[in-house]
DRENKOL-191743 format. One record per residue (C-alpha): residue number from 1; residue in three letters; x, y, z. Coordinates in steps of 0.1 Angstrom, whole numbers, plus 2048, in hexadecimal, padded with zeros to 3 digits. Example, Ala and Ser with C-alpha at 12.3 -4.5 7.8 and 13.67 -1.06 7.14 Angstrom:
1,ALA,87B,7D3,84E
2,SER,889,7F5,847
***
This chain:
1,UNK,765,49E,8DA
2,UNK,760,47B,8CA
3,UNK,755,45A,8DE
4,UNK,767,438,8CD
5,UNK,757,419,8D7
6,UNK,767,3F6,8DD
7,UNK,760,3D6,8F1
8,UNK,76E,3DD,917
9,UNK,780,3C3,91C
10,UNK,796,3D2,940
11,UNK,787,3E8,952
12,UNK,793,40C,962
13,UNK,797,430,954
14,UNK,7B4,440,949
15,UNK,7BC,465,93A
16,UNK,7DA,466,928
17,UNK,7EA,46F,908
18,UNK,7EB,455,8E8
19,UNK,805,448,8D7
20,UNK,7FD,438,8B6
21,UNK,80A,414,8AE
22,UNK,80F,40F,88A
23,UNK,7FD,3EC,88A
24,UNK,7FF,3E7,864
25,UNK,81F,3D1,862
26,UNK,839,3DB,84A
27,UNK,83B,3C2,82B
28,UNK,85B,3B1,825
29,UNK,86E,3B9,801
30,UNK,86E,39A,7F0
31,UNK,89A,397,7E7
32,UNK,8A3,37B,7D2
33,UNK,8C0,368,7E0
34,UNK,8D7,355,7D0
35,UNK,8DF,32F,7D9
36,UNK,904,337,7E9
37,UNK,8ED,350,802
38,UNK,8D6,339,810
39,UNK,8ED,32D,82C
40,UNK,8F0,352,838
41,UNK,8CC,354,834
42,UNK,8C7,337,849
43,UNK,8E0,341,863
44,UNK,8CE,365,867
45,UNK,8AC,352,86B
46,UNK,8BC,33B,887
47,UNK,8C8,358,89B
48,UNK,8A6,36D,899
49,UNK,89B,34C,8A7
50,UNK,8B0,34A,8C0
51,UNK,8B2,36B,8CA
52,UNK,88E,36B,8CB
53,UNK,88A,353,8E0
54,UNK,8A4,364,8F9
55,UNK,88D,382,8F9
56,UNK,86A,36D,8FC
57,UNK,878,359,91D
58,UNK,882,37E,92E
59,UNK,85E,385,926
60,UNK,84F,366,934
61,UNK,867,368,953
62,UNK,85A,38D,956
63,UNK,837,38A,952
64,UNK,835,36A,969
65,UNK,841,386,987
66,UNK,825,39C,97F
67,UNK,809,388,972
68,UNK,80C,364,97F
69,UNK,819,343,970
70,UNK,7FA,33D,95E
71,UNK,7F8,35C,948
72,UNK,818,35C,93F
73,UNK,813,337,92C
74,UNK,80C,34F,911
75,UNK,82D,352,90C
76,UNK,83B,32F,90E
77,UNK,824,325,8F2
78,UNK,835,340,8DD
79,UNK,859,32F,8E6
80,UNK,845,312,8DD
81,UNK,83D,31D,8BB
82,UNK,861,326,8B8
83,UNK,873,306,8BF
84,UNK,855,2F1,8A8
85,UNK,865,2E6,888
86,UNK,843,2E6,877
87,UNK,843,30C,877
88,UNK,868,313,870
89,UNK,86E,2FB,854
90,UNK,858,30C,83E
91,UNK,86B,328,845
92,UNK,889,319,83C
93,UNK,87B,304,81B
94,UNK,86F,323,80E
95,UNK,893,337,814
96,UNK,8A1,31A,7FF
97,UNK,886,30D,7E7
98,UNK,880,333,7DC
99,UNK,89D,343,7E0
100,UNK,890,360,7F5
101,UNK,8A0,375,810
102,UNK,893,36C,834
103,UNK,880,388,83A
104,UNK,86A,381,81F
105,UNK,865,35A,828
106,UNK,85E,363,84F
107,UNK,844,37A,842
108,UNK,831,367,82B
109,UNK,834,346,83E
110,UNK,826,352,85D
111,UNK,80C,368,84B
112,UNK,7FC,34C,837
113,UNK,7FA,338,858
114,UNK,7EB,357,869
115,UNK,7D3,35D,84B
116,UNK,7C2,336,84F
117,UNK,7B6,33F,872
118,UNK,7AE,364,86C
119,UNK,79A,360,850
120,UNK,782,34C,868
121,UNK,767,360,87B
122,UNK,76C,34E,89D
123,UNK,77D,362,8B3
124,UNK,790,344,8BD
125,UNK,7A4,346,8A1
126,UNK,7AB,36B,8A5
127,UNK,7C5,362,8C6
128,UNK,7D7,34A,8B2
129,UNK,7DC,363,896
130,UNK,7EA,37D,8B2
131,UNK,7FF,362,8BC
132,UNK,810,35A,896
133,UNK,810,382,891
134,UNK,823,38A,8B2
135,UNK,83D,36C,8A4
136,UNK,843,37F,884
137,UNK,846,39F,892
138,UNK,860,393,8AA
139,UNK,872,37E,88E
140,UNK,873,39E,877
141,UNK,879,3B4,894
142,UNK,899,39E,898
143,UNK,89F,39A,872
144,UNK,8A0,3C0,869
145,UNK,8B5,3CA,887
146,UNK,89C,3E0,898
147,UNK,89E,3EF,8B9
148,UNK,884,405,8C7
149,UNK,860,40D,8C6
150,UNK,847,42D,8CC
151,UNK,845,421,8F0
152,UNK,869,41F,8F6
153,UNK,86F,443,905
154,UNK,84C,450,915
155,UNK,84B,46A,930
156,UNK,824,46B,937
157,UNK,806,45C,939
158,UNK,7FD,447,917
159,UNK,7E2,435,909
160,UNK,7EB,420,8EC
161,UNK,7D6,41D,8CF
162,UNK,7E3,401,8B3
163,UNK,7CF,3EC,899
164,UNK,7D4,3CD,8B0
165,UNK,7EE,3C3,8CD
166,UNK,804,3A4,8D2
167,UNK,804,397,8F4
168,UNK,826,398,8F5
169,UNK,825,3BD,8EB
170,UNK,80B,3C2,90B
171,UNK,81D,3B3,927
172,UNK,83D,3C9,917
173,UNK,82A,3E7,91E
174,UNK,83B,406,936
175,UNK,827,406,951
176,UNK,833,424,95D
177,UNK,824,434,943
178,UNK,80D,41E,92C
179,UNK,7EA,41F,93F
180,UNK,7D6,40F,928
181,UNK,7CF,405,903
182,UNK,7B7,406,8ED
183,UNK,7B7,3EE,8C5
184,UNK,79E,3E9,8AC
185,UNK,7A3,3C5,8A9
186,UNK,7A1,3AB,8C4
187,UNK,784,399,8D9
188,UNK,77C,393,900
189,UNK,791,371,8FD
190,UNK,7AF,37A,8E7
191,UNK,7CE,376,900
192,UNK,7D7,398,8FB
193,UNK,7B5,3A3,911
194,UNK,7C5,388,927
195,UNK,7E4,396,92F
196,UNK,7D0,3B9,934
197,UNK,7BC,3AC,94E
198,UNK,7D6,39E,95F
199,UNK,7E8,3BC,95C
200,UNK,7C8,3CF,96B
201,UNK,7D0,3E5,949
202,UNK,7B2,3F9,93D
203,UNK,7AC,3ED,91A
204,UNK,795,3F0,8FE
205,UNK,793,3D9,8DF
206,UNK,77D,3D8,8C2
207,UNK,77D,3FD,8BD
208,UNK,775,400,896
209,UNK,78F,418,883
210,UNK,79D,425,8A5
211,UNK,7BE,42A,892
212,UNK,7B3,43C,876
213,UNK,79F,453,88C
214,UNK,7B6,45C,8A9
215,UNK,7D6,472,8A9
216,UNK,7FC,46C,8B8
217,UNK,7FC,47F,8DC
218,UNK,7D5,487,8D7
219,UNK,7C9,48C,8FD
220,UNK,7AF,470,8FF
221,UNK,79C,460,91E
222,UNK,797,43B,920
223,UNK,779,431,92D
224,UNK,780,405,937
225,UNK,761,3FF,948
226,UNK,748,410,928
227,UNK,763,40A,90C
228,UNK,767,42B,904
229,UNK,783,43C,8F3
230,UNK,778,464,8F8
231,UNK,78F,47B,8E1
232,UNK,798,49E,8E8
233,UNK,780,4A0,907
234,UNK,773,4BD,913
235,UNK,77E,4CF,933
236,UNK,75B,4C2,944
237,UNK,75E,49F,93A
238,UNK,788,4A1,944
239,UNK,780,4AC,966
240,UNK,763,490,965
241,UNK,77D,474,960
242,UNK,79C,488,976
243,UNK,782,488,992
244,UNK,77B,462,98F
245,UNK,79C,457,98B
246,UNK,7A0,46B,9AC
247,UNK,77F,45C,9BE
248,UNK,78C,434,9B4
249,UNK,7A9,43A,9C3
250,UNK,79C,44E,9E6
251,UNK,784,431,9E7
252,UNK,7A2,416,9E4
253,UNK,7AF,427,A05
254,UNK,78B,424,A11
255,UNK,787,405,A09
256,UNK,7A1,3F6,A1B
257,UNK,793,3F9,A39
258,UNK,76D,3EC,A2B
259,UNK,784,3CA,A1F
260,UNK,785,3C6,A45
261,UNK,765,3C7,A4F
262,UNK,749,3AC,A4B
263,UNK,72D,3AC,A2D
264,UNK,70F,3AE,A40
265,UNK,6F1,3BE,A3A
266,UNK,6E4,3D7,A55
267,UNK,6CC,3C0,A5F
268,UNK,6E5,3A5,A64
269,UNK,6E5,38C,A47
270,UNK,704,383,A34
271,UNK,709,387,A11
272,UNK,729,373,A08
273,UNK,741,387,9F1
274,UNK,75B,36D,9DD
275,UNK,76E,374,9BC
276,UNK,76D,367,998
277,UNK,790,35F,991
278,UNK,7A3,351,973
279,UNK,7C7,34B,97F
280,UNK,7D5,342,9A4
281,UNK,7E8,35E,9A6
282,UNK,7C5,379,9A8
283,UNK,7BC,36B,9C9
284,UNK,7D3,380,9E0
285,UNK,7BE,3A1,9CF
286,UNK,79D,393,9D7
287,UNK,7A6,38E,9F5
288,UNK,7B8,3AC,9FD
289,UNK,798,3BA,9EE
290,UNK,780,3AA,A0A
291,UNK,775,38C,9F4
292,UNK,76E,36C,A09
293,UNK,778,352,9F1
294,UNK,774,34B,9CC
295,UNK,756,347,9C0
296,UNK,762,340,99B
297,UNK,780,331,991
298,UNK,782,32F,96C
299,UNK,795,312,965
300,UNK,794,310,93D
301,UNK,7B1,32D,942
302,UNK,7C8,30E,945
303,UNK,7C2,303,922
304,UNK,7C1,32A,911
305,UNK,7E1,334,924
306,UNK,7F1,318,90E
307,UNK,7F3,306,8EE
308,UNK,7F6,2E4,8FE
309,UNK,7DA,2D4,913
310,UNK,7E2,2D4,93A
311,UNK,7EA,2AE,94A
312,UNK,7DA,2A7,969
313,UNK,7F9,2B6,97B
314,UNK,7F4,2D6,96D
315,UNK,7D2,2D8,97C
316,UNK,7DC,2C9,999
317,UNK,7F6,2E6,99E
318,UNK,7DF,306,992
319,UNK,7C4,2F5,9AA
320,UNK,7DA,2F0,9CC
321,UNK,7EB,311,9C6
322,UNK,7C6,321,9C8
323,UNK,7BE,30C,9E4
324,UNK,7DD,313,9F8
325,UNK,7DF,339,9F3
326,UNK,7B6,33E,9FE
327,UNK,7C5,32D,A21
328,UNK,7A5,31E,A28
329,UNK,789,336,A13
330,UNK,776,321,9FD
331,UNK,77E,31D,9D6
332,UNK,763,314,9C1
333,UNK,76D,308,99F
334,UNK,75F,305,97E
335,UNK,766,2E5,965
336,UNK,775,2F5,945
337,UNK,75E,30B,931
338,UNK,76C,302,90F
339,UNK,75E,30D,8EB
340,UNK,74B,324,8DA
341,UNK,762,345,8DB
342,UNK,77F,330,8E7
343,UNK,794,317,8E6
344,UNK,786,2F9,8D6
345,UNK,77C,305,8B7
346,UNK,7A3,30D,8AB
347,UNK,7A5,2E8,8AF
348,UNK,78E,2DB,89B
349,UNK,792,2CF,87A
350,UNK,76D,2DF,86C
351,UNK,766,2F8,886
352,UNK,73F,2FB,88E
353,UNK,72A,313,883
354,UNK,71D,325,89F
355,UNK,732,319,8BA
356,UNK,720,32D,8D5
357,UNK,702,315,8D0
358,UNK,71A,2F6,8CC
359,UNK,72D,2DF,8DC
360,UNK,73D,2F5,8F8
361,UNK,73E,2F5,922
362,UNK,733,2D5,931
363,UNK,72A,2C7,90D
364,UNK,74F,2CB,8FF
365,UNK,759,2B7,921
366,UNK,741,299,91E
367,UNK,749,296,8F7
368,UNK,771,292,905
369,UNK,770,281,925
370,UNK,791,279,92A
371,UNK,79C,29C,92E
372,UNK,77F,2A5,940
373,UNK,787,287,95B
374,UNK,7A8,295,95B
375,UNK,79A,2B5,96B
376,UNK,787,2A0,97E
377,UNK,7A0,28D,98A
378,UNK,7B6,2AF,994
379,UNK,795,2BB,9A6
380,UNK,791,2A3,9BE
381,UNK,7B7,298,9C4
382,UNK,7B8,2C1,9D2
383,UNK,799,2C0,9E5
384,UNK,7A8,2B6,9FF
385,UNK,7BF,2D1,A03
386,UNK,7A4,2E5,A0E
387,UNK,77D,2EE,A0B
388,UNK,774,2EE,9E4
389,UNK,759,2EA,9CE
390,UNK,753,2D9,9AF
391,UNK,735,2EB,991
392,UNK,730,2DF,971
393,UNK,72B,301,955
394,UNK,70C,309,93B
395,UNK,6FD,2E5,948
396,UNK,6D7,2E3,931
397,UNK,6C7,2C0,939
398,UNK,6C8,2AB,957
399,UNK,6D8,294,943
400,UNK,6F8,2A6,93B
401,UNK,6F6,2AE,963
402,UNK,6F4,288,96C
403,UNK,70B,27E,94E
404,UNK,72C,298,961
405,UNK,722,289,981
406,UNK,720,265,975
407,UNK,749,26D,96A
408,UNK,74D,281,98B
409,UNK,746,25F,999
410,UNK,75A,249,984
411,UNK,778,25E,98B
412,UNK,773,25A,9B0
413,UNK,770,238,9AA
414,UNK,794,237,99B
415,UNK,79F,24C,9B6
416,UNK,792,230,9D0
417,UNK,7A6,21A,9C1
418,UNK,7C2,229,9B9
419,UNK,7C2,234,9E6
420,UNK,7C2,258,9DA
421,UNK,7B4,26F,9F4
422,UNK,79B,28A,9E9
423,UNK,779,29C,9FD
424,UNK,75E,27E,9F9
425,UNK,744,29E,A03
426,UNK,751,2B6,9EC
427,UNK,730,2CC,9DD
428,UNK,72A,2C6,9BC
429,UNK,716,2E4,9AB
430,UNK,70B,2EF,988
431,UNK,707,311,973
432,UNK,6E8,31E,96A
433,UNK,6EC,331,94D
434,UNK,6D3,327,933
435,UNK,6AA,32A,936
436,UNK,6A8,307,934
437,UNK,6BC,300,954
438,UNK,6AA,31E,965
439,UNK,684,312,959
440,UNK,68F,2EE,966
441,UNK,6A4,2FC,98A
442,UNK,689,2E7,999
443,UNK,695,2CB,98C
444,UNK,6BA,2D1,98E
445,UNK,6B7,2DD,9B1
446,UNK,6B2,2B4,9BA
447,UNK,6D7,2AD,9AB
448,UNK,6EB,2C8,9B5
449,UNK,6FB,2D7,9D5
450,UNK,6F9,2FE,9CB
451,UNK,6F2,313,9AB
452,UNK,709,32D,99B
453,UNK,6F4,346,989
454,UNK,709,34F,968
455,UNK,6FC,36D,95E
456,UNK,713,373,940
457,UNK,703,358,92D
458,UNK,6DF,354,93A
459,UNK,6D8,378,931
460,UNK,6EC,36B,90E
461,UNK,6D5,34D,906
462,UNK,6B7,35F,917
463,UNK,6B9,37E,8F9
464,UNK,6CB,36F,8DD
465,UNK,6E5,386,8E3
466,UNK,709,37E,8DB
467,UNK,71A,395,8F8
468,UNK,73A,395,8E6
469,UNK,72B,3A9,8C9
470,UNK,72D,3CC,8CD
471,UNK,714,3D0,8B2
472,UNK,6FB,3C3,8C5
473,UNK,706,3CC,8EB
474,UNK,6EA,3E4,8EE
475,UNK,6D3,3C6,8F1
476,UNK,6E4,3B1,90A
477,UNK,6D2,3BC,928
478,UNK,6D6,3A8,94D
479,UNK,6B6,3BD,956
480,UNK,69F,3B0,93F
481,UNK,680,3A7,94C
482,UNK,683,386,940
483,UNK,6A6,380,94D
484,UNK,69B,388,974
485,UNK,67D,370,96F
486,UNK,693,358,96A
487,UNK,6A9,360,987
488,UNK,692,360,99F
489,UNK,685,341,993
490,UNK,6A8,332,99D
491,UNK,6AA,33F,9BA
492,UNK,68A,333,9C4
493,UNK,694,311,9B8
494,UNK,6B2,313,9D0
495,UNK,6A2,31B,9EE
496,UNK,681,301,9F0
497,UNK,69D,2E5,9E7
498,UNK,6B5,2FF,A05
499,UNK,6D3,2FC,9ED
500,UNK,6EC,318,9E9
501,UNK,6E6,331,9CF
502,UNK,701,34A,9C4
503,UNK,703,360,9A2
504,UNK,72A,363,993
505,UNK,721,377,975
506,UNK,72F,39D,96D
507,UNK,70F,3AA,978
508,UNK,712,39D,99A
509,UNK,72B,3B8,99D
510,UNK,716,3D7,998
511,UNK,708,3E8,9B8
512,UNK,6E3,3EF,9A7
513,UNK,6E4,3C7,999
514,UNK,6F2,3B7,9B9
515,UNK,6D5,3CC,9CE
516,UNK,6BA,3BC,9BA
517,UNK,6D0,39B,9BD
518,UNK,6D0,39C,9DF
519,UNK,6A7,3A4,9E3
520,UNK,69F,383,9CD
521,UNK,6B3,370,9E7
522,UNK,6D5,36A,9DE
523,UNK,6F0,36A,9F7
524,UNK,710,360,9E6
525,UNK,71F,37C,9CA
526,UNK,73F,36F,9BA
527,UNK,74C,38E,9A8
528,UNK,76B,39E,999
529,UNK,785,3A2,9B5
530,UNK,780,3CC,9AE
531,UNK,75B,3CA,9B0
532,UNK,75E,3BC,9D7
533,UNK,764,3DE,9E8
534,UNK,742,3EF,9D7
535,UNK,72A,3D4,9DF
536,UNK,739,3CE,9FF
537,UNK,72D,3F3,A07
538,UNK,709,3ED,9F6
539,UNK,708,3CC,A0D
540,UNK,710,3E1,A2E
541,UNK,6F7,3FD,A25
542,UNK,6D7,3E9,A1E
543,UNK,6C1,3D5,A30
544,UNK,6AE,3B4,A24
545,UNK,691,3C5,A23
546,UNK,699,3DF,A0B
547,UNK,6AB,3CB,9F3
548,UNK,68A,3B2,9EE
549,UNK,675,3D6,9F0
550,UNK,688,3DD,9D0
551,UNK,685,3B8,9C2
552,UNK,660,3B9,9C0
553,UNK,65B,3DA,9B1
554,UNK,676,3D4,998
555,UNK,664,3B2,98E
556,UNK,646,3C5,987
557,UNK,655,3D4,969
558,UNK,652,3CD,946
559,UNK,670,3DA,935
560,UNK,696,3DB,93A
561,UNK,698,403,93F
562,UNK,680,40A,958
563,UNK,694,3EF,969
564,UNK,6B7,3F8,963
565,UNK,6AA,41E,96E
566,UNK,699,416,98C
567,UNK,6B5,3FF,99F
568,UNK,6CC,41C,995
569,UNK,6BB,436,9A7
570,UNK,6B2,41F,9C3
571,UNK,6D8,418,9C6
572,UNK,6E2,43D,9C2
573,UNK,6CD,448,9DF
574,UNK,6DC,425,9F7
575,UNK,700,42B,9F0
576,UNK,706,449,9DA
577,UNK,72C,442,9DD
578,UNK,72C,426,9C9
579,UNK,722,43A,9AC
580,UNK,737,455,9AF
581,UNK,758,444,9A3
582,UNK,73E,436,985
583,UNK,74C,440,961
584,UNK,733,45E,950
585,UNK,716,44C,93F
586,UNK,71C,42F,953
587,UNK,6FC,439,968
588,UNK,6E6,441,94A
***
């Protein structure tokens, strides 16, 4: 029995069977043509096009029924690429100039252009190169007359496992029968992790040689919430997994009636349960779910979903569609967390070199205030739709805090004149997800209506630990000692200035992490939408008291472990049935 590691990037187990993708593209036989054969060639090149884009709108149209609108953007941008002259006249230079067959000049056109963004090490780069390979592979696909594929006639559960995945070959997938996938390329922000997350598909990139090392129809389990690929497991561990897959889905059924009721401690003090979301269409599963609102809308999904920049109207429309279909629960939204791992570094002439510590989140809006006031703009003109809330991400001096607000006003301003209705009152908040803004809470406490705790990023910035690296994952660790200290300092912050205080990151949604949340005084977790159900049962089976028991001893300790092992036995013996659906290993 061998374990294969990856990055999780959508969580969930599945037991199934794989089949093998063969990821390592075909080359194209260079065929000299001669000049009475470069009409045909052309001709054969206009209908791949077209039939190409026949087959990407059927796609789009499809995956905007299952996933949302906003998702399937991903799409259109392909259609874009297709109908941009800049990337088909090559195409067509070369057929002529050369003399080549079009095979040959599809394939080495759109490989070059794939090759200047994956020989970068930004990850950013990476989903544009996904992007220009699924193109080729659709033109060839077209070119060559094949039909068909290894997933074209499955009968039982499968597990895919290719070098890397297009989008478009993702939101293609049987769904009958593909229950998850697994590649050895791909990152946390590539829009093929995307598409599985909207797809609620377990998935696993990153995973080294995973096609060199697996076997077609090899009985594998995928583990989405560790990132492990387990081959040939043993009868124990298969039973293990069988039994969990059985538990998560008895405790669905359960669950639906613990959506219903209210998350109160039992001593009677509310812990509010909203969502992180980043597309419209997830809110009717939080809520479904028991959340109470959103807690994090990630807006920057606007601009990765597409290759064009959204106007004002098209965050106008994402932002009245959430409004509209929480029927009165609050939406709290975050101004675009752009750079680093995402999108502003494709679109930069000298991209910088190390983006995480660069010009990203609130900084890449004040350096480009125009789209940022365009946000701004689409903010306000939906706040009074209903109850909303405005936070400002990875904010580091007061000055970058009063600088967004300073804009926030201006645009108000224009509002004003312009007679433009918007919530004069609407809470304006920030994140706190860097030491600096936690050491100086005091001070930001004075400016600010609420705090978001980010956990993703303060434990980052706290360790030095890039937590998209799997080579260092074992060192990015939300119970370090140092990380709670910072917390609580937050928290503490919050309540002598008696502003709101909520934490949105990952973390938020484990039960042993939420109890020691709750004991340091936070009220508000803002979760994924299938993390509700599970803390909703911690909340109902604790008191206040306990939870800050727990807080203080765990504050006590000098080291990560005895943390991490002491709020897991502490949750185990509160509610036991929270870990019983858990994944093996995932309790130690």
């Amino acid at each position: 029995m061998v374990t294969l590691e990856g990055i999780p990037v959508s969580p969930g187990i599945a037991v199934g069977r794989v089949v093998l993708m063969d990821d390592h593209r075909r080359k194209a036989r260079l065929q000299p043509i001669t000049v009475q054969e470069v009409d045909d060639q052309l001709q054969r090149l206009e209908e791949a096009r077209q039939a190409s884009l026949a087959d990407l709108h059927r796609v789009h149209s499809e995956a905007a029924k299952e996933m949302g609108p906003e998702t399937a953007k991903v799409f259109l941008f392909h259609i874009g690429m297709l109908n941009d002259r800049s990337l088909i006249d090559p195409i067509e230079s070369m057929i002529r100039d050369q003399l080549v067959n079009v095979e040959f000049a599809v394939q080495q056109v759109l490989s070059d252009l794939a090759a200047v963004f994956g020989a970068k090490t930004d990850t950013a780069f990476s989903t544009k190169t996904d992007d220009i390979n699924d193109l080729a592979d659709r033109l060839l696909a077209e070119l060559r007359g094949e039909q068909g594929s290894p997933l074209d006639h499955l009968t039982s559960p499968t597990i895919v496992v290719a070098q890397d995945l297009t989008p478009s070959q993702t939101a293609g997938f049987d769904r009958e029968h593909v229950i998850g996938f697994v590649t050895e390329l791909g990152g946390r922000t590539s829009h093929t992790a995307i598409v599985a997350n909207a797809l609620s598909l377990p998935a696993i990139v990153g995973a080294g040689n995973a096609t060199d090392t697996v076997q077609h129809d090899q009985l594998v389990v995928l583990d989405g919430d560790r990132g492990w690929l387990i081959l040939d497991p043993d009868q124990e561990t298969l039973e293990h997994y069988h039994g969990l897959v059985e538990q998560r889905r008895v405790h669905a059924l359960s669950n639906e009636d613990l959506n219903k009721e209210p998350s109160v401690t039992r001593d009677g003090v509310a812990i509010s349960l909203v969502g992180n979301i980043e597309f419209p269409s997830e809110i009717e599963r939080m809520q479904r779910l028991g959340g109470e609102g959103v807690g994090l809308y990630r807006t920057e999904f606007l601009f990765l979903a597409s290759d064009t920049e959204p106007t004002e109207g098209d965050h106008f429309a994402a932002y009245s569609e959430c409004v509209q279909r929480l029927k009165g629960q609050p939406l709290t939204l975050r101004t675009v967390d752009l750079g680093a791992d995402k999108y502003t570094q494709a679109r930069t002439m000298i991209p910088e070199r190390n983006p995480f510590l660069g010009q990203r989140s609130i900084r890449y809006c004040l350096a480009n205030p125009a789209m940022f006031k365009r946000q701004l703009r689409a903010v306000l003109r939906a706040s009074v739709l209903g109850p909303m809330r405005l936070m400002f991400p990875l904010v580091t001096t007061l000055a970058e805090l009063k600088h967004a607000k300073m804009l926030l006003r201006d645009v108000m301003e224009d509002l004003d004149e312009e007679g433009v209705a918007y919530d004069r009152s609407i809470q304006v908040g920030m994140m706190v997800e860097v030491p600096s803004a936690a050491l100086m809470a005091e001070s930001f406490a004075r400016e600010v209506d609420f705090f978001s705790i980010g956990t993703n990023d303060l434990v980052q910035y706290t360790l030095a630990v890039d937590r998209t690296n799997e080579r260092v994952a074992s060192l990015y660790q939300p119970c370090h000692p140092a990380v709670l200290k910072l917390i609580r300092q937050v928290v503490r912050a919050a309540r002598n200035a008696k502003i709101g205080v909520s934490c949105c990151g990952e973390s938020a949604g484990e039960v042993e992490y939420a109890l020691l949340l709750i004991g340091m005084g936070v009220r508000t977790l803002s979760v994924t939408s299938g993390s509700i159900p599970r803390i909703k049962r911690l909340v109902r089976s604790v008191s206040i008291e306990q939870c800050e028991r727990v807080a203080r001893k765990v504050l006590t300790f000098d080291s990560d472990a005895e943390v991490a092992a002491y709020l897991r036995d502490r949750a185990r013996k509160i509610v036991p049935e929270a870990f019983e659906g858990r994944a093996l290993g995932a309790g130690g």
